[in-house]
N, C-alpha and C positions, 0 to 999 in steps of 0.2 A: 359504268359506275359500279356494279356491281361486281367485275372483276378488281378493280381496283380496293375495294373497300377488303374483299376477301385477301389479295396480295399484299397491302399492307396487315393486316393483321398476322400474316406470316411472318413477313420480314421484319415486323416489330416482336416478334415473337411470342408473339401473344396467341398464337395456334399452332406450335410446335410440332418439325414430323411426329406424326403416332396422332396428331389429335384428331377428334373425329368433329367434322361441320356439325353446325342446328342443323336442325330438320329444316327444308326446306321452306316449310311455312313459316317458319321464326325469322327466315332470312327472307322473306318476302315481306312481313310484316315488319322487320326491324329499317328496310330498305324503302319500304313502300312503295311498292309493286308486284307484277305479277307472276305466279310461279311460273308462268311460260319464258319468263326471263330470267328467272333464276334457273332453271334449266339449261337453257342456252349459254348462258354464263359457266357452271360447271361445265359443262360438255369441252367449251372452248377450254378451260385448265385442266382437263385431263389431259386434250392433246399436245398440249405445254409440258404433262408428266409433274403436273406441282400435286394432284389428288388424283386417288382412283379410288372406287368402291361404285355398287351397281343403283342407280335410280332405285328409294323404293327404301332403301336398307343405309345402312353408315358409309359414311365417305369419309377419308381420311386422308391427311395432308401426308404423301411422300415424300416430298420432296422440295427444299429452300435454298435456292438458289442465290440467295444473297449470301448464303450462311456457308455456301461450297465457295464462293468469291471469296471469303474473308474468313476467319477462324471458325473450328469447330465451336458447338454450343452444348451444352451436356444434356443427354437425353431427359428432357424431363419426365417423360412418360416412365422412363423405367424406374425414375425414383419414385414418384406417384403410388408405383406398384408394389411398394416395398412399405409403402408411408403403415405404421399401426392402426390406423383409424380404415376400418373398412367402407369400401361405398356400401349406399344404400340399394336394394335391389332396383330392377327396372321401373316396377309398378310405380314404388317410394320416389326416384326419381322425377317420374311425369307426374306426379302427384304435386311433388313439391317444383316442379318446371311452370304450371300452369295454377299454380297458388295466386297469383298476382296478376295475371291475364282477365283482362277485365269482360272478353269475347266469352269466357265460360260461365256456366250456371255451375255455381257449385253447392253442389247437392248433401255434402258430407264433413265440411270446413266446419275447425272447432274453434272459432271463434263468432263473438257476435257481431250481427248486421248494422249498419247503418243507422235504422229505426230505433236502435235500442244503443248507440255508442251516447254517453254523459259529453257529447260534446257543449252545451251549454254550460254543467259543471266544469269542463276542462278547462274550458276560456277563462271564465269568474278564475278558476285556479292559477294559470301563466300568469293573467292580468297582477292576481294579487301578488304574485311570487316575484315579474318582472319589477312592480313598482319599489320591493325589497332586497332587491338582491344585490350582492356583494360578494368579494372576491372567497371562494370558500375552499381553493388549494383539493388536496387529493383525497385526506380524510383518514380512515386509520385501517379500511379495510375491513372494518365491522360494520359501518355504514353510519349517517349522520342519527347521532345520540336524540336528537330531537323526535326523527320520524322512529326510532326504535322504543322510544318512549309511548308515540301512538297509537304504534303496533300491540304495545304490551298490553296499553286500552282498551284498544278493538278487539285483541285475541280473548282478552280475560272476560270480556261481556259475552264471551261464545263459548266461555266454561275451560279455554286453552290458558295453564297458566302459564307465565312466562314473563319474567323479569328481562328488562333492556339490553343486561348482559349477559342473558344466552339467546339472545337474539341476533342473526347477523343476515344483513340486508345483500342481496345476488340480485342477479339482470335476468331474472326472470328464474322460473324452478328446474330448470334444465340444468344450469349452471349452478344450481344445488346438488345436482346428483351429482355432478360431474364432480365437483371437488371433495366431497363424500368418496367419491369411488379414488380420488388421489388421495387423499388424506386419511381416510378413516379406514379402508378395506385394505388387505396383503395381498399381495398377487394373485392371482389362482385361486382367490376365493369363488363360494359360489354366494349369486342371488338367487334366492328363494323371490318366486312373484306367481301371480295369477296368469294361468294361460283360458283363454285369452287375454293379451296388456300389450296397450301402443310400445311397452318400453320395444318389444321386441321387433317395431319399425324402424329404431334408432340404436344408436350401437355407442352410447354412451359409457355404459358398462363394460362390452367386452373390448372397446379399445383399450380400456386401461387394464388388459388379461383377466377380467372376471366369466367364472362361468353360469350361463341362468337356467334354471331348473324350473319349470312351471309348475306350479299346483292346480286343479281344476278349481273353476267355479261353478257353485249351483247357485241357486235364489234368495241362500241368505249368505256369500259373499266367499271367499277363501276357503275351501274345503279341510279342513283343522287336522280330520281325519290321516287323509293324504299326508299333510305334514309332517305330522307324529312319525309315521313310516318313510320318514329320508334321514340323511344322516346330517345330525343338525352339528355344527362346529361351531363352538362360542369366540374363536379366534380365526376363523377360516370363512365365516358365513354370514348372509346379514338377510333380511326378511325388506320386499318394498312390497308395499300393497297402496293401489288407490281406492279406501273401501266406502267411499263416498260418492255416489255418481257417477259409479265405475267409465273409466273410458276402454274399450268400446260398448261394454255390456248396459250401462244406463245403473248396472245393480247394485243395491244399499245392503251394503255388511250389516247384518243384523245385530242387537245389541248383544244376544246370545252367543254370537261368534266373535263379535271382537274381545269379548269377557278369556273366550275360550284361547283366543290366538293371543292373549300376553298373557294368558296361563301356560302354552306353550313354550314363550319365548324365556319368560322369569325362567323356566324349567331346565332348559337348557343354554341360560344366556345369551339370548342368540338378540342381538341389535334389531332395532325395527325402524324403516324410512316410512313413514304416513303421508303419503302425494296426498292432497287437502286442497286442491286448486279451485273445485267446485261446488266448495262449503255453502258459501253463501246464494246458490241459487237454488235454493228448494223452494216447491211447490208444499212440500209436507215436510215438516222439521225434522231432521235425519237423530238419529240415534248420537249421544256423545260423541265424539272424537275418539279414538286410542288413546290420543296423550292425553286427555283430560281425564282418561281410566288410569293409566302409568302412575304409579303410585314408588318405581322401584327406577327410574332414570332410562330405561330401555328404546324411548321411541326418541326418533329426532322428526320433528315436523315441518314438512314445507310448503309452502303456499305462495298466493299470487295474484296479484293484479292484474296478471295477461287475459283471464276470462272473464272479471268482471267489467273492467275500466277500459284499457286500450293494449293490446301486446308491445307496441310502438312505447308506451312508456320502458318498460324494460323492469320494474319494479318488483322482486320478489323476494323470501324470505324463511329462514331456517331457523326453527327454535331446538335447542339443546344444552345440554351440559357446558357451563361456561369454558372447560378447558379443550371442550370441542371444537366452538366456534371460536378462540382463538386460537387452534391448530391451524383451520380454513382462513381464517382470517389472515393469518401468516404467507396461507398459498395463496390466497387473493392476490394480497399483494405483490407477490411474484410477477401474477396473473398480466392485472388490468387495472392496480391501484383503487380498484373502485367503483361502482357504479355512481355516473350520473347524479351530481350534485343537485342539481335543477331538477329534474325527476323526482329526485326523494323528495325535495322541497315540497313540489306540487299535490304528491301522492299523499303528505303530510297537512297540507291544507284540508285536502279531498275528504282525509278523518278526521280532522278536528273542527273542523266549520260545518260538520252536518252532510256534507254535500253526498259523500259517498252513501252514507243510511239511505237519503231520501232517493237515490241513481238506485239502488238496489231496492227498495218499495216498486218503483216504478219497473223498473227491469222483470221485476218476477211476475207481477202481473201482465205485462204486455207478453212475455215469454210464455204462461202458463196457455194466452190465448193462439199462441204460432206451434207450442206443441200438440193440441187439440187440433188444430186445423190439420196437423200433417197425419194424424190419426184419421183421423175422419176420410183424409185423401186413401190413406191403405186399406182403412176398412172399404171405402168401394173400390178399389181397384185391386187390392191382393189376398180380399179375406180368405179367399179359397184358395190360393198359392201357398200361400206363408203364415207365419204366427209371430207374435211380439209382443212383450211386455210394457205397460205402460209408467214412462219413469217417472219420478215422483222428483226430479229435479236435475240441473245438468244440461247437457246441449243434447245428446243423442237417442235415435230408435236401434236397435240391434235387432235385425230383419233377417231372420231363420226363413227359409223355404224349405217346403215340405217334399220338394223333390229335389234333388239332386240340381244344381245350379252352375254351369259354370263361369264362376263370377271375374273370372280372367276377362272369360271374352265378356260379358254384360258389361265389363268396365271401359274394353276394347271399341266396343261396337258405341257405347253411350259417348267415351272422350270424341270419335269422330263426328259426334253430332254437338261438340262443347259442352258437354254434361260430367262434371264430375265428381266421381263417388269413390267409397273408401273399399274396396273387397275386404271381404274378412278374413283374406291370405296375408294378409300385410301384418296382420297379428299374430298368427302362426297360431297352433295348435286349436283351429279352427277347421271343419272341413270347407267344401266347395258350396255352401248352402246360406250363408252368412254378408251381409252388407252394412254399413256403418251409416245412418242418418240422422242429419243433421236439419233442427228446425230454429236455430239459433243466428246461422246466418243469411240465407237463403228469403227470399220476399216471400209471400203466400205467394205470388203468381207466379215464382221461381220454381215455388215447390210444387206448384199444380203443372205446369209444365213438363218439371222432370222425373217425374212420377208418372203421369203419360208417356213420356217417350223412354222410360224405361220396363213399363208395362208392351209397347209395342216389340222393345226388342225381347223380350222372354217369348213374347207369344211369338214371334220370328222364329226363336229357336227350337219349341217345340214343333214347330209348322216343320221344318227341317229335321 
């Protein structure tokens, strides 16, 4: 069985020579069965000459036999290699390999749990939306006028002003930057961003030839200083900062530095992207916005329903100068015509019947009691290790050790036991001392668990 399943996926070509097998447990588990038979399997197709590579490390299909019977097939591998979208490194990979593997405790996932998903509100929401719905075509690429309408409601009670049309509705805030970086940036511009910043796990920016430039952060959020001393282009450069419940840092841009960094930006015109994803979960009401400071057109704001409500809906959203978002609105529709008709519907319900308010009452409070408990777990297990700030809102702990860590292997050593977490290499301009946690998705018993078995492996290492 198990040769078979691997030999057609060859000869359907759907593992092209150059490709390299899962790992053997993926194929044990996608197969159901035991790696003593996926071994045996492999062994036998090496001596066939279809794969070679050594137990342990990558395998790789040689050789297609059906494809030497019948015409050549174009290397896919070598176009792959060429593609402008770079892979993600290895860590990022397994990271995002075992996102959805139900076998892992995941200890560093920046979304919310179970306990805390509005699936009551989401049903009440489909229910009312299915009982109305009707044929609603592709849309215009700015998004249904209805939910932009709500948005302008919800944004403006949060002190974000914004009218319906410079508002334009994306499938979540990824696909904000991404069209931002087509539309609005020149090639070989640079981003200015906080080091440490998730952006620098994904390569949204530099597929499209951008180059990013980190600025440090300290305790009250973007170091302004730093900035002032880079070479700022009002036509070459654009500034993103997430200065709200920073991800990975947990840190709140102070009101004093965001005053300061669109005094830098007005200065030298220099555009500003405000990631805004996790406004709405404070424990302590976070300082204004940027754009509700923006008095001069500078910031473009992005936000999202993927951390509050469901990622699954796709729901998110870009406020800016009307001739902005219909530049992107333009490329949109090149794109994807649209995000999800049914979606916005639902997400439109969610704001205007209440439901979303009373999901985020509820939310904060049960989350204010799962970020206490994962504190409470570090202060007995790593006070004397490490140090961390306590955030005031957001999904994560940003875990400093006070000695030297090597969070490769802390990551290595914990995935073997299905525990996983975010090293604070994945963010770059981070040393070896830094881990990303999350009390957002993980159970209390999840979190008491691998927190334990991450505490044995450090004390492993020093024993060594």
């Amino acid at each position: 069985m198990v040769q078979d399943y691997i030999k057609k996926k060859i000869r359907d070509g759907e593992w092209p020579v150059g490709s390299k097998l899962p790992p053997q447990r993926e194929l044990a588990s996608t197969l159901g069965v035991n790696r003593s038979t996926i071994i045996s399997a492999l062994d036998e197709l090496k001596a066939q000459g279809l794969i070679e590579g050594r137990m342990g490390s990558s395998i790789k299909v040689v050789q297609n036999i059906w494809q030497v019977l019948t015409t050549s097939t174009p290397h896919w591998n070598d176009y792959v290699q060429w593609s402008l979208h770079p892979s993600n490194d290895s860590t990022v990979k397994k990271i995002n390999h075992a996102e959805t593997d139900a076998d892992f405790l995941h200890l560093s996932k920046g979304e919310i749990g179970s306990e805390l998903h509005p699936a009551k509100e989401l049903s009440n929401a489909f229910m009312t939306v299915g009982r109305n719905i009707s044929y609603a075509g592709y849309g215009d690429g700015r998004g249904n006028l209805s939910l932009r309408k709500a948005l302008s409601n919800h944004l403006g009670s949060r002190g974000v002003p914004a009218s319906p049309d410079s508002i334009l509705i994306v499938s979540g805030s990824l696909q904000a930057l991404q069209l931002i970086s087509l539309g609005v940036l020149q090639p070989e511009s640079t981003v200015f961003l906080e080091q440490p910043s998730y952006i620098y796990s994904l390569h949204i920016f530099r597929s499209a030839g951008m180059k990013l430039k980190g600025i440090p952060v300290d305790d009250k959020g973007m170091n302004t200083d730093h900035l002032r001393q880079q070479t700022l282009s009002s036509s070459k450069s654009i500034l993103y900062t997430n200065p709200t419940f920073h991800n990975p840092t947990g840190t709140v841009m102070s009101l004093e530095r965001r005053k300061d960094i669109l005094k830098v930006c007005e200065a030298y015109q220099l555009p500003v992207i405000e990631d805004d994803i996790y406004q709405d979960l404070w424990f302590e009401e976070p300082p204004p916005t940027l754009k509700s400071l923006d008095k001069q057109g500078h910031v473009l704001y992005v936000g999202s329903f993927s951390k509050t409500i469901d990622p699954g809906l796709r729901i998110g959203w870009m406020v800016g100068p009307e001739d902005v978002v219909q530049r992107l609105a333009d490329i949109r529709m090149q794109m994807d015509y649209g995000t999800s008709m049914t979606s916005q519907t639902v997400a439109e319900h969610m704001l205007t019947s209440g439901l979303y308010d009373s999901h985020m009452h509820r939310t904060r409070e049960k989350l204010l009691k799962k970020r206490n408990y994962l504190l409470q777990l570090l202060n007995t297990h790593f006070r004397n290790e490490a140090h961390w700030k306590v955030p005031k809102g957001g999904f994560f702990i940003w875990v400093n050790f006070h000695q030297p860590v090597n969070t490769k292997y802390l990551f290595a050593e914990a995935y073997k036991q299905n525990i996983l977490i975010n090293p604070g290499t994945i963010y770059k301009g981070t040393t070896g001392r830094c881990i990303r946690l999350s009390y957002a998705y993980p159970t209390y018993e999840q979190m008491e668990k691998g927190i334990e078995v991450l505490k044995k492996i450090i004390k492993s290492m020093k024993i060594s």
